[in-house]
ROPAVO-73356 format. One record per atom (N, C-alpha, C): x, y, z; atom name. Coordinates in Angstrom, 2 decimals, padded with zeros to 5 digits. Layout:
<atoms>
      east     north        up   site
         X         Y         Z     CA
...
</atoms>
This chain:
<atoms>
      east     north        up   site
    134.49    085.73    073.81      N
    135.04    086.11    075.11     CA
    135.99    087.29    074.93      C
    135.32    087.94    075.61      N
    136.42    089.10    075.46     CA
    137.93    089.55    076.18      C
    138.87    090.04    075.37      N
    140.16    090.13    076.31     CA
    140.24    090.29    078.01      C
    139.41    091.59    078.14      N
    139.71    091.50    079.44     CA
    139.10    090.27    080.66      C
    137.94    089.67    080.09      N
    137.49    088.38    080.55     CA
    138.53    087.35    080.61      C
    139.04    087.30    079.17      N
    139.67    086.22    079.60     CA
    141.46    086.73    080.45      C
    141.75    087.80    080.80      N
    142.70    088.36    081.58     CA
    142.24    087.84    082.71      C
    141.28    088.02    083.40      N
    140.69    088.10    084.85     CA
    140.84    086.40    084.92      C
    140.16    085.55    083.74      N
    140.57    083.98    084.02     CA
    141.98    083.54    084.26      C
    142.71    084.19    083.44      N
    144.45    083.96    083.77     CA
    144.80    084.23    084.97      C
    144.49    086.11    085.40      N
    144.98    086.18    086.84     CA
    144.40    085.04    087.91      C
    143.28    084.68    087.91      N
    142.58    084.05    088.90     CA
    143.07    082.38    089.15      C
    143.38    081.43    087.29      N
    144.14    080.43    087.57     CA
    145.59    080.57    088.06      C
    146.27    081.59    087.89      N
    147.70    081.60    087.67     CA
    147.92    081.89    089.52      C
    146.78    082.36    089.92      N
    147.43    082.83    091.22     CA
    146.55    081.82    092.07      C
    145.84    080.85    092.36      N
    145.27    079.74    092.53     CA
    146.80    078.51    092.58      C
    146.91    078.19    091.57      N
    148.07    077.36    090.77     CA
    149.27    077.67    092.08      C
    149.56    079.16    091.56      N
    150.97    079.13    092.82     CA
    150.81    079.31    093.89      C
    149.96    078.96    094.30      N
    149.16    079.37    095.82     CA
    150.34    077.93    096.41      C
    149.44    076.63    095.76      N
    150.27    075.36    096.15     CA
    151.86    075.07    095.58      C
    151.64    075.60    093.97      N
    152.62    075.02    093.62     CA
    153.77    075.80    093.94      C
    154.08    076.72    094.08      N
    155.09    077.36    094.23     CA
    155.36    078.16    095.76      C
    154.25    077.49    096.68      N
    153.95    077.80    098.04     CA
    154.17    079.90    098.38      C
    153.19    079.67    097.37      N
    152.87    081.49    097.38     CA
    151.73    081.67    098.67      C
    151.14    080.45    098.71      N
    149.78    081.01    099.71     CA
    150.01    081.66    101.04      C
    151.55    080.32    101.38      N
    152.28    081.11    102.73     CA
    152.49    082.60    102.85      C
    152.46    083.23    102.21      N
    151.90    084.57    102.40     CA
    151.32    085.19    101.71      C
    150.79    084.65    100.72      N
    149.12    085.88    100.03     CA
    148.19    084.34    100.14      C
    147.15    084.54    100.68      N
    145.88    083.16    100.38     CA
    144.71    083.97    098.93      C
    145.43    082.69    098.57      N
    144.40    082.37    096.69     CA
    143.18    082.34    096.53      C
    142.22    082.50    098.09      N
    140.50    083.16    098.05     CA
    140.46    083.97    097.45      C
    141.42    085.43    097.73      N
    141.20    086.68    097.25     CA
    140.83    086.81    096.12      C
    141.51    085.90    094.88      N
    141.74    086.59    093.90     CA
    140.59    085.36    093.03      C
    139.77    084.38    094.20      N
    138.51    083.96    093.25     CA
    137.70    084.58    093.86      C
    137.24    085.42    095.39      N
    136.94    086.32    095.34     CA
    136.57    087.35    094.59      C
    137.28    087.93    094.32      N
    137.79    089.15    093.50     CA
    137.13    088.63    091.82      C
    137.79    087.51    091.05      N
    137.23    087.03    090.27     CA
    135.50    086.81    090.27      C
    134.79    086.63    091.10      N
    133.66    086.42    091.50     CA
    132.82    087.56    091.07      C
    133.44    088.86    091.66      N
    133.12    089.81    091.43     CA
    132.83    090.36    090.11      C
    134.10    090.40    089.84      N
    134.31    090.64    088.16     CA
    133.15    089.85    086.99      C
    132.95    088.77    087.60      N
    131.79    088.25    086.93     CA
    130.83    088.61    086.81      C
    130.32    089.57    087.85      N
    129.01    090.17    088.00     CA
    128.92    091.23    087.51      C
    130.23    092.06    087.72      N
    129.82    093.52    087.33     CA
    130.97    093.80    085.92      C
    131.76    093.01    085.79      N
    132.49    093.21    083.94     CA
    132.11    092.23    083.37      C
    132.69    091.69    082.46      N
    132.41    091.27    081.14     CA
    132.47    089.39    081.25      C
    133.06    088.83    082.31      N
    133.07    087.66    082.79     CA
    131.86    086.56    083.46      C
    132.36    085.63    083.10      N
    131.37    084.60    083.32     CA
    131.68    083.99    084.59      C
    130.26    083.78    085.43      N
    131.00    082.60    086.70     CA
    131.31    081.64    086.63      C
    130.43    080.64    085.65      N
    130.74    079.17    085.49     CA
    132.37    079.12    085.03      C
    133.06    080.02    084.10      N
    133.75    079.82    083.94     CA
    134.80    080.49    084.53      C
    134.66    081.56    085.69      N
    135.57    082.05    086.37     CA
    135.86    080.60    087.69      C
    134.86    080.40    087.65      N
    134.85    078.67    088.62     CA
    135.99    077.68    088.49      C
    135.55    077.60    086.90      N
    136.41    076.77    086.17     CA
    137.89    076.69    086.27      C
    138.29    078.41    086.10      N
    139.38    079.23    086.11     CA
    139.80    078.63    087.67      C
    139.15    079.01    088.22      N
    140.12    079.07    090.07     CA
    140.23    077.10    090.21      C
    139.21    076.47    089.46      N
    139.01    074.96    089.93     CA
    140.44    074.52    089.48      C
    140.82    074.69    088.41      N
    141.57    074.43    087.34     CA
    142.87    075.11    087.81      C
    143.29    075.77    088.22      N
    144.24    076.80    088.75     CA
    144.95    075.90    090.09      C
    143.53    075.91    091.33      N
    143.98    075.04    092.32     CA
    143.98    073.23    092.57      C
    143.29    072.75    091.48      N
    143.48    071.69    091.38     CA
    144.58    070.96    090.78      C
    145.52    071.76    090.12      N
    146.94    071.66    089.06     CA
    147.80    072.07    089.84      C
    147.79    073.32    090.87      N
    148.78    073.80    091.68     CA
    148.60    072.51    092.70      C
    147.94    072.24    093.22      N
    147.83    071.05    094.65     CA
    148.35    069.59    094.29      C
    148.45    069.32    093.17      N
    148.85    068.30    092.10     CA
    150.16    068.29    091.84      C
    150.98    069.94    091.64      N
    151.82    069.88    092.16     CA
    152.68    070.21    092.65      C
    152.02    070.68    094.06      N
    152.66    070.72    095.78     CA
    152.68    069.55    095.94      C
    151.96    068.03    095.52      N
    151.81    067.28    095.99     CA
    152.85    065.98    095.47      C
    153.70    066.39    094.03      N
    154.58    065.94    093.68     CA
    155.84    066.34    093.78      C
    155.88    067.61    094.42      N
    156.96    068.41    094.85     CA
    157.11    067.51    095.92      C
    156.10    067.58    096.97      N
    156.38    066.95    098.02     CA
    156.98    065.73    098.24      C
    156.48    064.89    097.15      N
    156.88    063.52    096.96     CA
    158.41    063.58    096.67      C
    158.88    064.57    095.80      N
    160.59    064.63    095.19     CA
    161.26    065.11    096.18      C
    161.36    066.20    096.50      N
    162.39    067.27    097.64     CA
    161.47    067.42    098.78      C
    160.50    067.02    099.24      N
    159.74    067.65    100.54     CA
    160.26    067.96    101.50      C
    161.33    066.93    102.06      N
    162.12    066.63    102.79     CA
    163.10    068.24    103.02      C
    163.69    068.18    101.85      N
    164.80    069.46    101.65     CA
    163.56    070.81    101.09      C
    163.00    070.61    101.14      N
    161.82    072.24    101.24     CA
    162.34    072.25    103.21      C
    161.40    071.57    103.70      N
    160.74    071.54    104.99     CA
    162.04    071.99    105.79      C
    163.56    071.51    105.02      N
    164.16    071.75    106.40     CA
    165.00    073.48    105.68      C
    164.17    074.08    104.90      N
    164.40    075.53    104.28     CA
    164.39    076.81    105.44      C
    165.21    077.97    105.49      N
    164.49    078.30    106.63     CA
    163.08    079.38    105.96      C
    162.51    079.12    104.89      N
    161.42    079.47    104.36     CA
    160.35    078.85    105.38      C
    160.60    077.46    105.37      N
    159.73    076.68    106.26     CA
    159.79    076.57    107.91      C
    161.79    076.58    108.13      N
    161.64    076.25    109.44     CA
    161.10    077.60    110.10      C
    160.94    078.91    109.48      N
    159.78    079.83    110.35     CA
    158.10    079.27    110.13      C
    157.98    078.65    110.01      N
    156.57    078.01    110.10     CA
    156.59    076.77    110.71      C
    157.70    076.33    110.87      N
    157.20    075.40    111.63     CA
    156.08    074.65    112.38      C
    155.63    075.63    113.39      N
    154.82    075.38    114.25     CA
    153.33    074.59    113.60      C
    153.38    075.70    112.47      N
    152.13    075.57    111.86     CA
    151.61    074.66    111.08      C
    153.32    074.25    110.25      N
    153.20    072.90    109.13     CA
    153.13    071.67    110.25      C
    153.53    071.71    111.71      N
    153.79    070.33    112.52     CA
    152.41    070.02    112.86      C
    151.49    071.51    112.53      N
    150.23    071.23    113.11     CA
    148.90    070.64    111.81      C
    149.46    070.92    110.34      N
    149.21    070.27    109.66     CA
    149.10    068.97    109.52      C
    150.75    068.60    109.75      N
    151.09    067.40    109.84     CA
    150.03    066.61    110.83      C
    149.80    066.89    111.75      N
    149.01    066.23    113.03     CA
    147.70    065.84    112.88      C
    147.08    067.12    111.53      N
    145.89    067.12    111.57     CA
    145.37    065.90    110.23      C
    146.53    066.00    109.36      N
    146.42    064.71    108.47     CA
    146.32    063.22    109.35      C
    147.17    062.89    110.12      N
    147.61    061.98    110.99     CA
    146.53    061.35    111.33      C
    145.35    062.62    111.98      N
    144.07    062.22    112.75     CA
    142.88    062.28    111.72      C
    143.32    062.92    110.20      N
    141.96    062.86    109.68     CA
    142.03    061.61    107.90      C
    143.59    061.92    107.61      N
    143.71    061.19    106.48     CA
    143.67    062.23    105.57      C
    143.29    061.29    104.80      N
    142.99    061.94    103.23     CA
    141.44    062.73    103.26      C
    140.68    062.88    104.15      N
    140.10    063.81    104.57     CA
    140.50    065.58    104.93      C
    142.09    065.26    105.02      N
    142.38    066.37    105.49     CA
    142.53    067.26    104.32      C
    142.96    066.57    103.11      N
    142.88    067.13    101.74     CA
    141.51    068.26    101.33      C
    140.93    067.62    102.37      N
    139.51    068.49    101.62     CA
    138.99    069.58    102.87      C
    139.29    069.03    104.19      N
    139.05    070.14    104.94     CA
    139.84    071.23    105.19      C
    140.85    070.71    104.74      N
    141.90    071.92    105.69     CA
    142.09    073.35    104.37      C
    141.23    072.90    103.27      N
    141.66    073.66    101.98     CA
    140.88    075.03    102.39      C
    140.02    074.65    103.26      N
    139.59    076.41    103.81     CA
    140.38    077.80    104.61      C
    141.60    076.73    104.97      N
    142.17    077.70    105.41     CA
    143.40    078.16    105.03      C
    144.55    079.66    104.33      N
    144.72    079.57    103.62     CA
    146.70    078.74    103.58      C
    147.23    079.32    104.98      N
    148.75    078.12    105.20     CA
    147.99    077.41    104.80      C
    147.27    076.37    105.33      N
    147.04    074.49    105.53     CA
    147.02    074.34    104.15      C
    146.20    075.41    102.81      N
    145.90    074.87    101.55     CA
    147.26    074.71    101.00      C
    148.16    075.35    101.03      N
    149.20    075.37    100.44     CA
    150.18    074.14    101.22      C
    150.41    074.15    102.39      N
    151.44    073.78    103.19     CA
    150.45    071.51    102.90      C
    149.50    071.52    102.90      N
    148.80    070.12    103.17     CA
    149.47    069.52    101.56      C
    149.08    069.47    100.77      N
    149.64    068.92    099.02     CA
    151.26    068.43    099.26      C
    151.96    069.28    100.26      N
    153.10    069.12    100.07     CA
    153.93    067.85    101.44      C
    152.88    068.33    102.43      N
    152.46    066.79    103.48     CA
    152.01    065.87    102.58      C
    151.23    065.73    102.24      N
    150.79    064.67    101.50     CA
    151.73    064.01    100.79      C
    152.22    064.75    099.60      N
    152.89    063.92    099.11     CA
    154.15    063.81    099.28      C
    154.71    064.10    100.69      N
    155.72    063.34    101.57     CA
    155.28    062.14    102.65      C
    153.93    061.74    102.70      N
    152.76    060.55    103.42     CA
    152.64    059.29    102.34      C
    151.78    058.37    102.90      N
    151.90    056.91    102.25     CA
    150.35    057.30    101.97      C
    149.57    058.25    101.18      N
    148.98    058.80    100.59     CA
    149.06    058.45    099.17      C
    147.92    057.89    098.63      N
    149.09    057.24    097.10     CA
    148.08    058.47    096.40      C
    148.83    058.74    094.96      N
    148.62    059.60    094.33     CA
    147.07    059.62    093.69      C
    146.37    058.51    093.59      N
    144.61    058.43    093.01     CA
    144.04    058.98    093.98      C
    144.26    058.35    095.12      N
    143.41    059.21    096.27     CA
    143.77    060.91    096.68      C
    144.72    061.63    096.09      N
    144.77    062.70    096.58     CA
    143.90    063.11    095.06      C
    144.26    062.64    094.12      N
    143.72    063.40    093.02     CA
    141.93    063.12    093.68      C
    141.29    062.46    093.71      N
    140.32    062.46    094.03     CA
    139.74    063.41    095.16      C
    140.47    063.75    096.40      N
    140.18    064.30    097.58     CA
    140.11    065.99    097.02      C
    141.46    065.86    096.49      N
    141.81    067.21    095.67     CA
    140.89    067.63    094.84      C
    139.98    067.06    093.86      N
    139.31    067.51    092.60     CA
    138.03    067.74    093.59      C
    137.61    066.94    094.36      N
    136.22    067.45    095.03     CA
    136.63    068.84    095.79      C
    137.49    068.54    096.75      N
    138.19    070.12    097.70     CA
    138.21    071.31    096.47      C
    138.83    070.96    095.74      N
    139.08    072.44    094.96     CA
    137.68    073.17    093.82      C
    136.69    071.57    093.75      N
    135.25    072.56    092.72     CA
    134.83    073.08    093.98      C
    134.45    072.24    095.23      N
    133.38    073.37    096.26     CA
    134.34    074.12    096.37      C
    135.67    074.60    096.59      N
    136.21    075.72    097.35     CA
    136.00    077.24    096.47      C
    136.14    076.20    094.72      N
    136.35    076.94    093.79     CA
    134.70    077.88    093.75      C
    133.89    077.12    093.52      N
    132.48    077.18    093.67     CA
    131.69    078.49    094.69      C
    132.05    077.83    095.57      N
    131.70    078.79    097.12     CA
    132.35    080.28    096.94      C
    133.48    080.27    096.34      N
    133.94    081.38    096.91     CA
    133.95    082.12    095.75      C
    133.74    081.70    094.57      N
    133.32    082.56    093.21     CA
    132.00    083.48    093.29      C
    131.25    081.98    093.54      N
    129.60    082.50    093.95     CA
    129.51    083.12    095.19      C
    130.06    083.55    096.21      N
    129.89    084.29    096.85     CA
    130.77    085.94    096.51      C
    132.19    085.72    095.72      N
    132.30    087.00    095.16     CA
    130.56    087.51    093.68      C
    130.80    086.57    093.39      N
    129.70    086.80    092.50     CA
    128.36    087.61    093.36      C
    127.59    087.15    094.31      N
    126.41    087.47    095.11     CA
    126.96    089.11    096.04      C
    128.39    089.19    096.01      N
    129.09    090.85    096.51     CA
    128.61    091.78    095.32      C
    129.17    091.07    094.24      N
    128.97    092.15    092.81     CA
    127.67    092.82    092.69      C
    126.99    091.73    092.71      N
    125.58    091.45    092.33     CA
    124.64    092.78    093.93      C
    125.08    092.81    094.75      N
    124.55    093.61    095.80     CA
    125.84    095.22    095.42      C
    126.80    095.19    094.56      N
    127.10    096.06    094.61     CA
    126.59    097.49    093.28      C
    126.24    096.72    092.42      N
    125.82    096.63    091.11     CA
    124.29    097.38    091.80      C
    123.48    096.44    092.71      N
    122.01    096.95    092.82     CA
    122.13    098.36    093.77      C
    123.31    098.20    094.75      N
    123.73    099.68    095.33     CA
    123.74    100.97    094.48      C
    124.61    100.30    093.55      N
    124.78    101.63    092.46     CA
    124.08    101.84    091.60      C
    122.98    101.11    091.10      N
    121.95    102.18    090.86     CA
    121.05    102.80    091.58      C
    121.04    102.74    092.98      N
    120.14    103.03    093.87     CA
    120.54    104.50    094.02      C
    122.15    104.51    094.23      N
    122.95    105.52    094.79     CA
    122.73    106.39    093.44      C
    122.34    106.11    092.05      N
    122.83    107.23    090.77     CA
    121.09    107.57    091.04      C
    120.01    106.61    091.06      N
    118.59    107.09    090.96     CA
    118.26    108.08    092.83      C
    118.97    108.13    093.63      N
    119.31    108.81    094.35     CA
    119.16    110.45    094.79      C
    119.61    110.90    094.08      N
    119.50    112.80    093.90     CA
    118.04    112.97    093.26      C
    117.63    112.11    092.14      N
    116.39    111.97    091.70     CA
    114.89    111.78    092.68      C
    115.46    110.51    093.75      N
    114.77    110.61    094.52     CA
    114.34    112.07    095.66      C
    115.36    112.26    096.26      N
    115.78    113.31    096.99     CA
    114.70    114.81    096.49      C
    114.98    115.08    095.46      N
    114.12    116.09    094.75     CA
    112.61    115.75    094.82      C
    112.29    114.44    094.45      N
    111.14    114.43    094.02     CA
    110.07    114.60    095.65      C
    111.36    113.81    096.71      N
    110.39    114.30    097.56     CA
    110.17    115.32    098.71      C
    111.54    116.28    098.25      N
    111.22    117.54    098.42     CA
    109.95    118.91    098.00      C
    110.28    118.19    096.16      N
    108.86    118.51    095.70     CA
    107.60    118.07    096.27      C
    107.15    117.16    096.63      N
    105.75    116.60    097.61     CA
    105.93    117.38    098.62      C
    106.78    117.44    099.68      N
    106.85    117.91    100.57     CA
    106.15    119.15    100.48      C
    106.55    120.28    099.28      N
    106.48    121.75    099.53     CA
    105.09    121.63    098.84      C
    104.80    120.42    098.09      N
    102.73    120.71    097.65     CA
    102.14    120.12    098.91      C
    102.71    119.50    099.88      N
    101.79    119.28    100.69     CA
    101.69    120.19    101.54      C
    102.75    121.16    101.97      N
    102.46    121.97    102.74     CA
    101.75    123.42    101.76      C
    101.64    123.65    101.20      N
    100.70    124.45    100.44     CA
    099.74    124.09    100.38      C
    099.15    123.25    100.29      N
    097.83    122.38    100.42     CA
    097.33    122.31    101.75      C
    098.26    122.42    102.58      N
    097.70    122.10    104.10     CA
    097.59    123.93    104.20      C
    098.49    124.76    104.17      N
    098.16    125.86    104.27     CA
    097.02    126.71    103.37      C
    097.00    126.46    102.53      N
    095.51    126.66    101.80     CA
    094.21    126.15    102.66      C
    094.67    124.76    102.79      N
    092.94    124.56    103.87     CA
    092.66    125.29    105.20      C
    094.44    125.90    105.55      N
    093.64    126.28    106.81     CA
    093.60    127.97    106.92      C
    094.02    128.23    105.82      N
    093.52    129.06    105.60     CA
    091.60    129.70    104.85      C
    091.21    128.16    104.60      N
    089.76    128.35    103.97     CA
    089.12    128.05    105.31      C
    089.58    127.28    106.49      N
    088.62    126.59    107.72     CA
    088.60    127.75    108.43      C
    089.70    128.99    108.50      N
    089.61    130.02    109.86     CA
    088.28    130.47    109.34      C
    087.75    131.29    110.53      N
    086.47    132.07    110.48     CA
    087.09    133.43    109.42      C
    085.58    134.50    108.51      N
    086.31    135.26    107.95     CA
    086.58    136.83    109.84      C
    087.07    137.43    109.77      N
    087.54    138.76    110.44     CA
    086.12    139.30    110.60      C
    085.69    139.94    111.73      N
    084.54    140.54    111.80     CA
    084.57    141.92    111.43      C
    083.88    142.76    111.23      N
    083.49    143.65    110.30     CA
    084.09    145.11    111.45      C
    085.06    145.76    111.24      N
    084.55    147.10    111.84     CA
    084.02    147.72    112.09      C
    082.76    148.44    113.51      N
    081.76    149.28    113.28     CA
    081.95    150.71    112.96      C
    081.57    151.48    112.52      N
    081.93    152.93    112.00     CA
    081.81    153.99    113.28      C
    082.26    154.48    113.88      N
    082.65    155.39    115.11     CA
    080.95    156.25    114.82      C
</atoms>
C-alpha cells in the first residue's frame, strides 16, 4: 500500500470519526470526504473495499463516541450555546427518535446535522448501549458503502471522460481528413459525369 493511499484512508477515517465524535458534522458533513475518498479509489492509487473500510471504521468509532459523550455530559453539551443555536433542529431529532427508536440510528445517518447531533440523543435516551452498537454498525457499512461506491462510479466516468477528451484532437483530424477525400472524390465524379464541351466550328 502505498503512502499516499494510505494518507487518503487516514483523511477519510479521521474526518468520518469527528464528524460524531467531536460534533464537526454540525458544520462540514463527513459524505464529502467518503465521497471524495471514493474517487480517489478509482483514479489514484487506492482501494474501495478498503477506502469503505476507512469511512466504516471512522464513522462507526466516532458515533460510539457521540454516543458515550452523550451518555456523560449530554446534558451540559446541549445547554452550550454551540447547541442552543441549533436548537430547533436537535428538538427535531429528538422527536424523530421518540417516533422511530433505535431505528432512528440508521435512518437519520443520511442526513448530515441528524448524523452527528442523533449518537449524542441517544446516548442521553434509555437506548442501552448493544442496541446502538448494532443499529450503528449496520447504518455506518451501507452509508459507508453507498457513498464510496458511488464516489468510486464518479471516478470511474471521470477517468473514461479523459481519455475520450486526450483521444479527442486525434479524432477531430481524422475526420477532417475524410471529409476533404470525400469531397475530392465527389468532385472528381462530377467532374467525369458532365458532358465533354462541344467543338468550335472554324469561321
Amino acid at each position: 500500500m502505498g503512502l499516499d493511499a494510505a494518507y487518503g484512508y487516514l483523511c477519510v477515517g479521521l474526518m468520518t470519526f469527528a464528524e460524531s465524535a467531536v460534533l464537526v458534522g454540525f458544520l462540514l458533513p463527513g459524505e464529502v470526504s467518503v465521497v471524495l475518498g471514493g474517487v480517489l479509489a478509482q483514479i489514484g492509487p487506492g482501494s474501495l473495499p478498503l477506502m469503505i473500510a476507512a469511512a466504516f471504521t471512522g464513522s462507526f468509532t466516532g458515533d460510539t463516541f457521540g454516543f458515550l459523550l452523550g451518555r456523560a455530559v449530554g446534558d451540559r453539551v446541549l445547554r452550550s450555546t454551540f447547541a442552543q443555536r441549533r436548537a430547533e433542529r436537535i428538538e427535531a431529532a429528538r422527536k424523530f427518535m421518540d417516533d422511530k427508536g433505535v431505528w432512528a440510528i440508521f435512518l437519520l445517518r443520511w442526513t448530515a446535522f441528524f448524523r452527528s447531533a442523533v449518537p449524542l440523543l441517544a446516548g442521553m435516551s434509555r437506548i442501552s448501549l448493544a442496541r446502538f452498537l448494532l443499529y450503528n454498525a449496520a447504518g455506518a457499512l451501507v452509508w459507508a458503502a453507498v457513498l464510496a461506491t458511488a464516489g468510486y462510479l464518479a471516478g470511474l466516468s471521470y477517468a473514461y471522460v479523459t481519455d475520450w477528451i486526450t483521444l479527442l484532437p486525434l479524432a477531430v483530424v481524422a475526420v477532417m481528413i475524410a471529409v476533404v477525400c470525400l469531397r475530392l472524390r465527389a468532385s472528381r465524379a462530377k467532374r467525369r459525369a458532365e458532358p465533354p464541351a462541344p467543338a468550335r466550328q472554324p469561321n
